[in-house]
C-alpha positions as a Markdown table, in Angstrom:
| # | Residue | x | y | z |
|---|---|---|---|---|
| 1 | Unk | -77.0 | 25.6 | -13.0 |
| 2 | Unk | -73.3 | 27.3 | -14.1 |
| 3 | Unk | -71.2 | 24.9 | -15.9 |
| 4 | Unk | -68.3 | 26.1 | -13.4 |
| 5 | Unk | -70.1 | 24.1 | -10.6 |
| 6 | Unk | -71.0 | 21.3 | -13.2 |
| 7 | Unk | -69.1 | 17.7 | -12.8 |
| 8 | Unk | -67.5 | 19.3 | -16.1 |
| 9 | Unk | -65.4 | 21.7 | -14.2 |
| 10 | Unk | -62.9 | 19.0 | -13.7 |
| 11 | Unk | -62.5 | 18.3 | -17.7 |
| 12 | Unk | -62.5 | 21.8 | -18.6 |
| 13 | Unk | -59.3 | 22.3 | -16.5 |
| 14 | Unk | -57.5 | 19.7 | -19.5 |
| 15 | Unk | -58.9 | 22.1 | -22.4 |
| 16 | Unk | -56.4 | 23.7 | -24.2 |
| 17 | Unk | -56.3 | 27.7 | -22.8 |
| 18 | Unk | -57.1 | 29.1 | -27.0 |
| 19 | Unk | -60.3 | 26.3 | -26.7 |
| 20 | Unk | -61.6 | 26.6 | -23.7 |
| 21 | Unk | -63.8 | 29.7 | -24.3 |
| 22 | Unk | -65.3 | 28.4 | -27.3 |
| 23 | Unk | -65.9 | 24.7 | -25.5 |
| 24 | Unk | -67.9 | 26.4 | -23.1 |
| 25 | Unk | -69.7 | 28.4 | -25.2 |
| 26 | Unk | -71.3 | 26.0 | -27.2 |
| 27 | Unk | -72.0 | 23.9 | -23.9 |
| 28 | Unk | -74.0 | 26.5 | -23.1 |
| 29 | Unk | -76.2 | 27.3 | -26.0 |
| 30 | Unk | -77.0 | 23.3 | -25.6 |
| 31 | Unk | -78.0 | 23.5 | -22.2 |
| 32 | Unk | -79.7 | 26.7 | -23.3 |
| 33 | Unk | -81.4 | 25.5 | -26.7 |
| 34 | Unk | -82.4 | 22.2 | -24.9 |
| 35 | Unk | -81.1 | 20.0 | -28.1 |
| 36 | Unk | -81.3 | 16.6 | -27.8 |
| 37 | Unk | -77.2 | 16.3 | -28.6 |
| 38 | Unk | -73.9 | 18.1 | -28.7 |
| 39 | Unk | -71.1 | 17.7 | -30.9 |
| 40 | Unk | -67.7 | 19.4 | -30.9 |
| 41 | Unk | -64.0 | 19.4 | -31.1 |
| 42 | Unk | -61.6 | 21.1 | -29.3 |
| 43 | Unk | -57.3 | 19.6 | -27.9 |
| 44 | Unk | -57.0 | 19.0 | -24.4 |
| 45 | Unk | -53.1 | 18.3 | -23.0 |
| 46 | Unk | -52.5 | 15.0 | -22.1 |
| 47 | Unk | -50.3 | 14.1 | -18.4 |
| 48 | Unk | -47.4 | 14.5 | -20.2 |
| 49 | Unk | -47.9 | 17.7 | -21.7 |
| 50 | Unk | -49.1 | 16.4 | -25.2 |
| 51 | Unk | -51.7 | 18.0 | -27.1 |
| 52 | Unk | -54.5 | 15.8 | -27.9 |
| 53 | Unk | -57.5 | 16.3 | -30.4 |
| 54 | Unk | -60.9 | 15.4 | -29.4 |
| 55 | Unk | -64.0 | 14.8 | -30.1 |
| 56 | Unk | -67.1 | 14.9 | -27.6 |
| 57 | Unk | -70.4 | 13.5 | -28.1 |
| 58 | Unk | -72.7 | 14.7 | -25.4 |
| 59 | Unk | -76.4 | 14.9 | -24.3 |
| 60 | Unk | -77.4 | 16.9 | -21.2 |
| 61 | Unk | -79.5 | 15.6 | -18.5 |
| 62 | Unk | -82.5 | 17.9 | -17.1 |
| 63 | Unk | -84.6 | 17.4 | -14.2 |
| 64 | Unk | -88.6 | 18.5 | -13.8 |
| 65 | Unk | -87.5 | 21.8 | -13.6 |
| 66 | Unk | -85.4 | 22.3 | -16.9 |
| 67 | Unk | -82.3 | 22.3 | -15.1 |
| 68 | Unk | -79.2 | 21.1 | -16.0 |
| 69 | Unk | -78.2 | 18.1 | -13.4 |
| 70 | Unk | -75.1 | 16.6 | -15.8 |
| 71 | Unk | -74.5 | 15.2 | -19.2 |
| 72 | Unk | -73.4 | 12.0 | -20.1 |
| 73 | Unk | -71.2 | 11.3 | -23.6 |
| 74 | Unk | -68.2 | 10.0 | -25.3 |
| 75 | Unk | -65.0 | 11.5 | -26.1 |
| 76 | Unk | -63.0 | 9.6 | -28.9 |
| 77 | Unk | -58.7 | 10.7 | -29.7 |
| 78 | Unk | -59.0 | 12.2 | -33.4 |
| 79 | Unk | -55.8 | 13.4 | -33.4 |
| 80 | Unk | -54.6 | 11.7 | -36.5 |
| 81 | Unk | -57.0 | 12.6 | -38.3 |
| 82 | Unk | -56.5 | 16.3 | -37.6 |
| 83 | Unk | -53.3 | 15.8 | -38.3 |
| 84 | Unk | -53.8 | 14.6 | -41.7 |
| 85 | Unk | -56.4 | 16.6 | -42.7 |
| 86 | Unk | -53.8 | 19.7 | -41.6 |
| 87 | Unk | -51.5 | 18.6 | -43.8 |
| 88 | Unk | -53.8 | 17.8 | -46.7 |
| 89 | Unk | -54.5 | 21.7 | -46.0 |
| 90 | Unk | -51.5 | 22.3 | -46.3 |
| 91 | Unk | -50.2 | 21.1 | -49.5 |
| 92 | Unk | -54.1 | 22.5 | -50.8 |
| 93 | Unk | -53.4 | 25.4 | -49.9 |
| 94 | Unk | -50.0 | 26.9 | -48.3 |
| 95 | Unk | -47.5 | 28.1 | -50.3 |
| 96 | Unk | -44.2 | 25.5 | -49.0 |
| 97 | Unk | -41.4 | 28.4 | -49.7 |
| 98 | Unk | -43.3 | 30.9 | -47.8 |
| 99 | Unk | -45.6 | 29.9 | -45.5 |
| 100 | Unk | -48.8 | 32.0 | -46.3 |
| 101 | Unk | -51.9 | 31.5 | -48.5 |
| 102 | Unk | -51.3 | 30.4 | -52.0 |
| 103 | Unk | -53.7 | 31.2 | -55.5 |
| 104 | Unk | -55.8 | 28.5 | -55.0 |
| 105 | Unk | -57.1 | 29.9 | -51.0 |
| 106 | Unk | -56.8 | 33.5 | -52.8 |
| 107 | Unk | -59.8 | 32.7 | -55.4 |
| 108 | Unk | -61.7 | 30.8 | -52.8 |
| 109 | Unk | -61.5 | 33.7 | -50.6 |
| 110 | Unk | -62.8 | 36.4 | -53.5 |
| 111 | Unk | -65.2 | 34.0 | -54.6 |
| 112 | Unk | -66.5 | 33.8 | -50.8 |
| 113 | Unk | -66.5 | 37.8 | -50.7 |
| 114 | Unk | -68.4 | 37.6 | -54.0 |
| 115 | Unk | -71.2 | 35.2 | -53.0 |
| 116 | Unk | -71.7 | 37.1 | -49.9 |
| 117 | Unk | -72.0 | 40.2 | -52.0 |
| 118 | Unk | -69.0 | 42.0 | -49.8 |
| 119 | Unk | -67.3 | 44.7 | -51.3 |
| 120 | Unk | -63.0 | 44.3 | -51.0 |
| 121 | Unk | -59.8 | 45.7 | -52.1 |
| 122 | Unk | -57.3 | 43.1 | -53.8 |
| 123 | Unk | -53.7 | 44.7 | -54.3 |
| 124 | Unk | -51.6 | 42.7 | -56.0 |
| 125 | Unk | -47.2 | 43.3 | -55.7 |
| 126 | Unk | -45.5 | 41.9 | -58.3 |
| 127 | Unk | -41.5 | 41.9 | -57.2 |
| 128 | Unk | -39.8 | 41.9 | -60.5 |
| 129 | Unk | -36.4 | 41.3 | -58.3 |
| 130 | Unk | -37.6 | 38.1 | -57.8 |
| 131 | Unk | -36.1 | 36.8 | -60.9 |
| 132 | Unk | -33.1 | 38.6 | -60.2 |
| 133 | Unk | -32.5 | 36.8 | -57.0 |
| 134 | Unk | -33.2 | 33.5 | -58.3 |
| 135 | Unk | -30.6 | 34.0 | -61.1 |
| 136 | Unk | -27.6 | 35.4 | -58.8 |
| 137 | Unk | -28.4 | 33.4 | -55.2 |
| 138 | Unk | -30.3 | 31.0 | -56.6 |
| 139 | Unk | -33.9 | 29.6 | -55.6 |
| 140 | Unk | -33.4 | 28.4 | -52.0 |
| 141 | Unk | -31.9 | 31.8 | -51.0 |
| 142 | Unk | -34.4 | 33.7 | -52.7 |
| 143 | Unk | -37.2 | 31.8 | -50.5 |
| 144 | Unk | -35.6 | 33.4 | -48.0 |
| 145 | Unk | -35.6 | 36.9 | -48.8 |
| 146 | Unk | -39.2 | 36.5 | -49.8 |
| 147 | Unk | -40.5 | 34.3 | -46.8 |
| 148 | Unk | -38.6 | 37.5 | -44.8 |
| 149 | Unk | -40.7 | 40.0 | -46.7 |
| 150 | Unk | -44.1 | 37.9 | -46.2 |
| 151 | Unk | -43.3 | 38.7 | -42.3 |
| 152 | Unk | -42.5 | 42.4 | -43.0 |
| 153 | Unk | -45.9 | 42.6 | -44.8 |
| 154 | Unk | -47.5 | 41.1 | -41.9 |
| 155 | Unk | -46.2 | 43.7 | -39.4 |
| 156 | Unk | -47.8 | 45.9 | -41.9 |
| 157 | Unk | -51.3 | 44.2 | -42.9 |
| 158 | Unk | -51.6 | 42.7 | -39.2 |
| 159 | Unk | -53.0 | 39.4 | -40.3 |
| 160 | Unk | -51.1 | 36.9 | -41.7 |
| 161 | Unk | -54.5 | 35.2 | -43.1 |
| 162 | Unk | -54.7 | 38.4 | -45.5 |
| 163 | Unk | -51.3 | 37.3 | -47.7 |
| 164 | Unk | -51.0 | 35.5 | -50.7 |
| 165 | Unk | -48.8 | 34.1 | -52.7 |
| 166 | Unk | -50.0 | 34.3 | -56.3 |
| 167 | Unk | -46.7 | 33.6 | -58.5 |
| 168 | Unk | -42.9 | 33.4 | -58.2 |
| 169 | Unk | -42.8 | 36.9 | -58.1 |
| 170 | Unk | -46.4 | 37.9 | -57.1 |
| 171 | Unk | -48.2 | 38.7 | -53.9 |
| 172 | Unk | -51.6 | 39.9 | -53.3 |
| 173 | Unk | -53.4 | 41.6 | -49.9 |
| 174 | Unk | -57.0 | 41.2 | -49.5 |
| 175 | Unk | -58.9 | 43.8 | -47.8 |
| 176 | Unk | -62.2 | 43.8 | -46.6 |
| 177 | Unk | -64.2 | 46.8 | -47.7 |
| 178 | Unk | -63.0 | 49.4 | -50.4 |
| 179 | Unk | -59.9 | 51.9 | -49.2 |
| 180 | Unk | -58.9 | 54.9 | -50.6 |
| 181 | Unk | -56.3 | 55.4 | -53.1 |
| 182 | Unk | -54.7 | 57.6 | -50.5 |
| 183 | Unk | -54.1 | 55.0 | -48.1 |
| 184 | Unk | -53.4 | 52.5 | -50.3 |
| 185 | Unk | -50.6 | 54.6 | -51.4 |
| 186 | Unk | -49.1 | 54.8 | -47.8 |
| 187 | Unk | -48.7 | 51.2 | -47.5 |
| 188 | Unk | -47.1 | 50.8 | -50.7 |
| 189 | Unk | -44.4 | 53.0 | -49.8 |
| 190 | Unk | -44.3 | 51.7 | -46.5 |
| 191 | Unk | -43.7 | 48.3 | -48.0 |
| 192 | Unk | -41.0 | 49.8 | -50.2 |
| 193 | Unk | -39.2 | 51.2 | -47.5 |
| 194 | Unk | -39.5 | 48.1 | -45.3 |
| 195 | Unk | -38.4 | 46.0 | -48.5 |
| 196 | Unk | -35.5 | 48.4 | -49.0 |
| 197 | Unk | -34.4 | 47.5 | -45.6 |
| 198 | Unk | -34.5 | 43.8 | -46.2 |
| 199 | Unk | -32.0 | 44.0 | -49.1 |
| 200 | Unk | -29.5 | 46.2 | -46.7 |
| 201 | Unk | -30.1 | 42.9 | -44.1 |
| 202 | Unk | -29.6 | 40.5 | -46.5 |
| 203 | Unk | -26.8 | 42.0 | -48.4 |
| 204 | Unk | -28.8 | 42.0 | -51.6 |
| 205 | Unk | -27.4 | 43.4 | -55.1 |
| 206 | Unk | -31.0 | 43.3 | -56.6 |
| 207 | Unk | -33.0 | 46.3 | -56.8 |
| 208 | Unk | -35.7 | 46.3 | -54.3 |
| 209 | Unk | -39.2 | 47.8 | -56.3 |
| 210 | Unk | -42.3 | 46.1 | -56.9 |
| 211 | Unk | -45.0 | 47.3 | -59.0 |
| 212 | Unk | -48.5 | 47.5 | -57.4 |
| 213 | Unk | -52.0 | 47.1 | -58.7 |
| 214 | Unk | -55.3 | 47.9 | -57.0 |
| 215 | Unk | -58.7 | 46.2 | -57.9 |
| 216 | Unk | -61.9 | 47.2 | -55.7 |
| 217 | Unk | -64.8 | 44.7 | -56.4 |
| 218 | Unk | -67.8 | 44.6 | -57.0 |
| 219 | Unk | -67.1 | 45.6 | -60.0 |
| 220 | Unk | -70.5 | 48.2 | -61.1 |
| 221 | Unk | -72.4 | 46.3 | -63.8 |
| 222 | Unk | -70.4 | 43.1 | -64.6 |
| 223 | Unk | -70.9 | 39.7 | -63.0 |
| 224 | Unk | -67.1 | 38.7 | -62.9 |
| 225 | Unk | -66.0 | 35.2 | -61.3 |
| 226 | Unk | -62.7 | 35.7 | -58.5 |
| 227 | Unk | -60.9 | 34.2 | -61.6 |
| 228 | Unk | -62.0 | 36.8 | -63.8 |
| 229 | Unk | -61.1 | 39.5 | -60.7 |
| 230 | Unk | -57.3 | 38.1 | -60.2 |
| 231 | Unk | -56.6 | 38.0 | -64.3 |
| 232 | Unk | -58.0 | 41.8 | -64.2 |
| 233 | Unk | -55.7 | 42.4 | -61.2 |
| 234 | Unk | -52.7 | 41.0 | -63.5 |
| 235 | Unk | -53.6 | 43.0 | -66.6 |
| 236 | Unk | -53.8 | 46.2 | -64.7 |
| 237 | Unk | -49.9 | 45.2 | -63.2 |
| 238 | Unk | -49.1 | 44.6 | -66.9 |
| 239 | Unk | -50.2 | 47.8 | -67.9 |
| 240 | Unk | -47.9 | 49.6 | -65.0 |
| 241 | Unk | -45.2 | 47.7 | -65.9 |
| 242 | Unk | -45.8 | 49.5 | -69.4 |
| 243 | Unk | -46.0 | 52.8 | -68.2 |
| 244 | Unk | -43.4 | 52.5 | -65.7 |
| 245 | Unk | -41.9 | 49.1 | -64.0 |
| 246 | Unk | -42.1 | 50.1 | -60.3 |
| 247 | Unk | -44.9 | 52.3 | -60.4 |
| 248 | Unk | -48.9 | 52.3 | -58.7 |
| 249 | Unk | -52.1 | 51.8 | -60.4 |
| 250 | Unk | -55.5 | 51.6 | -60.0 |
| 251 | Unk | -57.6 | 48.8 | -62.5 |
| 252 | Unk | -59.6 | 50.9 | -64.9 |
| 253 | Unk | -61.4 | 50.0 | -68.1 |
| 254 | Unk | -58.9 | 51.8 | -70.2 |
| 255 | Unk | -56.1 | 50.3 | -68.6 |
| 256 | Unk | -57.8 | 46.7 | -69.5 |
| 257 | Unk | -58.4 | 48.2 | -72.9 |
| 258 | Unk | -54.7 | 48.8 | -73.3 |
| 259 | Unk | -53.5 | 45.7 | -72.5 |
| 260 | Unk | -55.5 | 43.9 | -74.2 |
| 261 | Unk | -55.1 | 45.2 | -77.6 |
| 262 | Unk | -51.3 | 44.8 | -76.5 |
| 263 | Unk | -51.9 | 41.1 | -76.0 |
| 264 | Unk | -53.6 | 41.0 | -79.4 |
| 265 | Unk | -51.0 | 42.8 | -81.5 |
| 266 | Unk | -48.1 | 40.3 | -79.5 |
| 267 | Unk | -50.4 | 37.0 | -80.7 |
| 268 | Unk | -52.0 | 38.5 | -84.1 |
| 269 | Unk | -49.0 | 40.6 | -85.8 |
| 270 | Unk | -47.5 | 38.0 | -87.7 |
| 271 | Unk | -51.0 | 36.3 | -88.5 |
| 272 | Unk | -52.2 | 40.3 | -90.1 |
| 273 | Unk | -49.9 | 39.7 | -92.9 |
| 274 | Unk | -51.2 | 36.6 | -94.3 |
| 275 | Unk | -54.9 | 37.6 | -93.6 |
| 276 | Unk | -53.7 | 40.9 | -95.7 |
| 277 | Unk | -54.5 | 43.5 | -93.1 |
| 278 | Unk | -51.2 | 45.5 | -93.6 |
| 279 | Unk | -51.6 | 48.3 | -96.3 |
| 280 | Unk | -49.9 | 51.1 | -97.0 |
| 281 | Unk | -50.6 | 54.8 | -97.5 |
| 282 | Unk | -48.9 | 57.3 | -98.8 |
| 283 | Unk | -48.5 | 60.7 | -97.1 |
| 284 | Unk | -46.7 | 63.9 | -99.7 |
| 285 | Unk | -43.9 | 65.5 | -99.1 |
| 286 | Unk | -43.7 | 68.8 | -99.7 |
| 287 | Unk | -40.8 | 71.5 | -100.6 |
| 288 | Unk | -40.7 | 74.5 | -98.3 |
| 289 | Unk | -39.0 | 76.6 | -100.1 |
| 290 | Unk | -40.8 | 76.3 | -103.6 |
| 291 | Unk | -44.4 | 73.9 | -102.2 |
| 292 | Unk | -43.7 | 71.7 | -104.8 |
| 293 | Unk | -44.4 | 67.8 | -105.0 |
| 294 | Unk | -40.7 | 66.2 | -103.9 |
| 295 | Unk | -41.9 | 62.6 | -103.2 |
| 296 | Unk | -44.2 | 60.1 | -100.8 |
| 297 | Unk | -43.8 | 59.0 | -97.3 |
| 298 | Unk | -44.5 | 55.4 | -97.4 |
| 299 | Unk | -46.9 | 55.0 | -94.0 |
| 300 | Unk | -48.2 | 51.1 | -92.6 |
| 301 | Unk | -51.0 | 50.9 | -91.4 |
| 302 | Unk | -53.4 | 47.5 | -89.7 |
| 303 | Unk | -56.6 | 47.4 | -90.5 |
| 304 | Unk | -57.8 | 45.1 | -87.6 |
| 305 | Unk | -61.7 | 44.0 | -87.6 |
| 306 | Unk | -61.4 | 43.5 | -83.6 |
| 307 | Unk | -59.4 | 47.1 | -83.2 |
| 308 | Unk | -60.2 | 48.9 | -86.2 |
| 309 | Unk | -57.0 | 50.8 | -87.7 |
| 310 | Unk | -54.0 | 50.3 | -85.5 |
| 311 | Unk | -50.7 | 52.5 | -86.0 |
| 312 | Unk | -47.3 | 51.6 | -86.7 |
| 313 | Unk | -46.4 | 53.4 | -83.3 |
| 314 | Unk | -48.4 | 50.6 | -81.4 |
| 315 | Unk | -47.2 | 47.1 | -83.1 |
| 316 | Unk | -43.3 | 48.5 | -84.8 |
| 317 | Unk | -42.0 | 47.8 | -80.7 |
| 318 | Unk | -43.8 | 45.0 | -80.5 |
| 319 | Unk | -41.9 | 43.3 | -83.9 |
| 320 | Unk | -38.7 | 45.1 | -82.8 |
| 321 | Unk | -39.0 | 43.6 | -79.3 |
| 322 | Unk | -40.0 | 40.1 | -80.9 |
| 323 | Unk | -36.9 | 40.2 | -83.9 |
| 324 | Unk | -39.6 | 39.8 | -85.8 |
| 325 | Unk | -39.2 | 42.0 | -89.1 |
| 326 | Unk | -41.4 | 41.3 | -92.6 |
């Protein structure tokens, strides 16, 4: 028997229009499947137009024939408890200023992709303006802007559900299946263009760039944890920011290589000295006109047991950039 001509005809008319599909789906694999009970939860509106959360225990009613003659249940209002349990969500998960996904959904989500064994694309922005807005229009405005650009990346990704809000000044996209470096290209500098735009319609005086990094995972070989995935993701945007703040790049080993050892120098330079691992060596320098013996070139050098022998022209910025001179 159709559940149109069912005594639940009358109910379903209440169902909200985005639940009523679903509702009688599931009514209809229990009538099919025979079960013994049927659970589910959809909003229905109320006389005065109020949307209303239920929940509907039911168990269908057969005659000698294995046809459906009615079903007889409860319904009870859960409505509050929805409505707490949205906004525990909510604070678990949704970034307040902007209104998508924060880190926290963004690892559960990779770790869900991981489990299932599904291969993604994570590309991760990072809007160095973002601390340039905060310091001239403060932090309320800068909310703003960025809340504005989450919509323009929308428009872009077409799901709202694939944004994420990683840091202050850090966004991420997260793609099902692996995409080529071509097209991930294209909507970077479709993004820049769109951003470009917002700072003309907010009147902005902060450059509008953004530095993007692309991670594909699985990784070949490695058993990495979504944690391990998003700090790759960030040492591969360090590593542009390196070459070039503004600039597009793909997570490689070398590039992780890189910024390691960077990390290491930053943390380790002013430890080398006391555990003696400066030396010196001493290069000639020789007359042209004559070849003879003039004097030395005094030459540091780090003799790392992680890194092996590490040259002035790797860790001398790192001191200068520090003020921090021995």
């Amino acid at each position: 028997m159709p559940i149109s001509h069912s005594t639940l005809d009358s109910w379903v008319k209440n169902i909200h229009p985005d639940d009523k599909e679903s509702f009688l789906e599931s009514i209809n694999e229990h009538v099919v499947s025979h079960e013994m009970s049927h659970k589910s939860e959809y909003r229905v509106i109320d006389r005065d137009g109020n949307i209303v959360w239920i929940e509907a225990h039911g168990i269908a009613q057969f005659d000698e024939n294995g046809e459906m003659t009615g079903m007889i249940g409860s319904h009870s209002d859960i409505t509050a408890h929805k409505e707490y349990s949205d906004k525990l969500f909510n604070l678990a998960y949704i970034d307040q200023a902007t209104g998508v996904y924060n880190r926290k959904m963004l690892l559960e989500k990779i770790q869900q992709n991981l489990e299932m064994d599904s291969s993604s694309t994570l590309v991760v922005f990072d809007f160095y303006m973002s601390k340039q807005l905060i310091s001239i229009y403060g932090q309320k405005m800068s909310d703003v802007v960025f809340a504005r650009g989450c919509e323009i990346l929308e428009s872009i990704i077409g799901s709202w559900e694939r944004i994420f809000r990683v840091t202050t000044s850090k966004y991420a996209v997260l793609i099902d299946g692996h995409i080529s470096s071509d097209e991930l290209k294209k909507l970077s500098n479709h993004l820049k263009n769109d951003i470009a735009l917002l700072t003309e319609e907010f009147d902005l005086r902060a450059k509008a760039d953004f530095t993007t990094a692309v991670l594909q995972y699985p990784i070949s070989e490695e058993d990495l944890t979504s944690h391990e995935i998003l700090d790759r993701a960030f040492l591969t945007i360090e590593d542009a920011n390196k070459q070039q703040v503004g600039s597009f790049s793909i997570y490689s080993d070398e590039a992780r290589n890189r910024v390691v050892k960077s990390i290491h120098i930053e943390t380790n330079l002013r430890q080398s000295i006391k555990l003696n691992e400066l030396y010196t060596t001493y290069q000639p320098i020789i007359d042209s006109h004559d070849s003879k013996l003039i004097g030395f070139e005094a030459l540091v050098r780090w003799d790392n047991p992680d890194w092996g022998i590490i040259y002035p022209d790797e860790f001398i910025p790192t001191s200068e950039k520090k003020q921090e001179y021995y």
